[in-house]
N, C-alpha and C positions, 0 to 999 in steps of 0.2 A: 504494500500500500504506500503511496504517495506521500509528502509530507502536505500536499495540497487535498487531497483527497481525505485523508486524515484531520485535517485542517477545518473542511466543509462537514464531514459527517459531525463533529462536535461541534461547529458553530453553529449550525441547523437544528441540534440536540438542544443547544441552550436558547436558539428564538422559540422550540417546539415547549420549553417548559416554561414560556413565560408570554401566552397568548394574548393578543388585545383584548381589554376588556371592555364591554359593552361601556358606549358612553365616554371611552376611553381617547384622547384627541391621538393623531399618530407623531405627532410631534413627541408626546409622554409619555406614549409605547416605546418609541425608539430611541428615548434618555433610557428609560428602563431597559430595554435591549443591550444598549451599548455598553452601560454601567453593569451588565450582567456577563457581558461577554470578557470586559476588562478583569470582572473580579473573577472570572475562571479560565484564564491562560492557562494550559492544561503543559507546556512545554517545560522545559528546565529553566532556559534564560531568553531576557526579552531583546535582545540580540544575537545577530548572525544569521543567517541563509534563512532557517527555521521560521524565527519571527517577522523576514518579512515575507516569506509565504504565507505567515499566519495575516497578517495585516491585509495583502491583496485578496486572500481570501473573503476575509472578514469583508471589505471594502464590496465582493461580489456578491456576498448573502445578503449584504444589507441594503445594495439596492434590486436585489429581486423583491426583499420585501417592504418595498416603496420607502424606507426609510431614507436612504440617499436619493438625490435626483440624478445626480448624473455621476459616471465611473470619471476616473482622471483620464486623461489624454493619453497620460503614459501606459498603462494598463494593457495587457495584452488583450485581455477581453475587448478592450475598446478599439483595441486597432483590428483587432477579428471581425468585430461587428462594420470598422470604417472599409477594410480590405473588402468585406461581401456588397456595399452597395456597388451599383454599378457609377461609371463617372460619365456626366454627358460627353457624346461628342468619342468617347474610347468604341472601338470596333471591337467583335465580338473575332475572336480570331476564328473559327471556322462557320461564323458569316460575314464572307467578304463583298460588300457593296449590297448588301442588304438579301443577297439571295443565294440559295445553297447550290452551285453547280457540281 
């Protein structure tokens, strides 16, 4: 197992044990998230390779669950999601001039 994959199953484990509550704003869910996710750093130390997989991770559960808006720039996830749009104007390489001969 990964140390990113390992990383998501526990950080996922701690938003699953601390659900929005009814009435709950998500702004106050996601202080409570974060400040639950800080206080169980499950690794040794909060430095070197480990923590900052732990951190890009963290940064990736938390905005699936709408508490971040947006991932960083730098973020592989977000260069995955910029790399799949397509860009105007870029040719599709096996349609050349718009039609398949």
């Amino acid at each position: 197992m990964s140390w990113a994959t390992a990383s998501r199953r526990i950080l996922l484990e701690i938003a699953a044990a601390n659900p929005q509550q009814q009435g709950e704003s998500l702004e106050g869910w996601g202080k409570r998230v974060k400040k639950a996710i800080a206080d169980d750093y499950p690794f040794a130390q909060r430095s070197g390779f480990v923590y900052k997989v732990w951190c890009r991770e963290r940064t990736s559960v938390l905005y699936d669950l709408g508490i971040v808006k947006n991932l960083p720039k730098k973020s592989s996830r977000a260069i995955a999601e910029l790399a799949a749009m397509p860009h105007p104007g870029q040719l599709n390489l096996l349609d050349v001039g718009g039609k398949n001969e």
